[in-house]
C-alpha positions in Angstrom: 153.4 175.7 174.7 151.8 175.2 171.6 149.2 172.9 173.2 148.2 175.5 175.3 148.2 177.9 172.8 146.1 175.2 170.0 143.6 174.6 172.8 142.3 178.0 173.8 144.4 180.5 170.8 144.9 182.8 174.0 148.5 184.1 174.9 147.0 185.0 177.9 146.8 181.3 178.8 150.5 180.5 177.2 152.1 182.9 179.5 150.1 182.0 182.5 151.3 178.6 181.5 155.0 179.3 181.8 154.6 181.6 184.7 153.5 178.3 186.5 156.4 176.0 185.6 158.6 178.9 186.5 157.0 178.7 189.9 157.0 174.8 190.2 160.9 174.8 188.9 161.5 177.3 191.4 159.3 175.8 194.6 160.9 172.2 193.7 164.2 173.8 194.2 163.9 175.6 197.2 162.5 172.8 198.5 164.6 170.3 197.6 167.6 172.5 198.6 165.7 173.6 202.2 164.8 169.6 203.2 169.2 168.5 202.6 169.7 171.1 204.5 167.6 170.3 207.0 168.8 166.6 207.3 172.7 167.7 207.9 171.8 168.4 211.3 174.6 171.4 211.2 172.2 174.7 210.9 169.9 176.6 213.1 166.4 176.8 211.8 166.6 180.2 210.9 169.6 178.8 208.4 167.3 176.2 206.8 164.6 178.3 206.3 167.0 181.1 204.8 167.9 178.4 202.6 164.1 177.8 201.8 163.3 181.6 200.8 166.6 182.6 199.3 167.1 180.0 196.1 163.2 180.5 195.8 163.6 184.1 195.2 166.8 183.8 193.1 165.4 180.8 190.5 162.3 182.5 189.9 163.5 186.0 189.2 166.9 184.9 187.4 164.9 182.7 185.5 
C-alpha cells in the first residue's frame, strides 16, 4: 500500500484501500465457490445460494 499511501499521504485512503481487496478476495470467493456449486446439478437453490452468502461472510470477517 505504499502507492496509496505516496499518492495522497492519507491512511484514510490506505485502509479504504485494503478494505476493498478484502471485499474483492472475499466476493471472488463466494462467487467462485456459489457458480461450482451451481453446475453439479446436486443442490436446491436455496443450497447454492447458502453457499453464495456463507463463505462471503466467513472470508471477509476471518480475514
Amino acid at each position: 500500500m505504499i502507492g496509496l499511501y505516496s499518492g495522497t499521504y492519507s491512511k484514510l485512503v490506505v485502509l479504504s484501500g485494503i478494505l476493498t481487496i478484502a471485499i474483492a478476495d472475499a466476493v471472488s470467493d463466494a462467487l467462485g465457490i456459489h457458480s461450482s456449486e451451481e453446475s453439479e446439478n446436486k443442490h436446491t437453490s436455496r443450497e447454492v445460494w447458502d453457499q453464495l452468502f456463507l463463505p462471503f461472510c466467513l472470508s471477509l470477517f476471518l480475514r
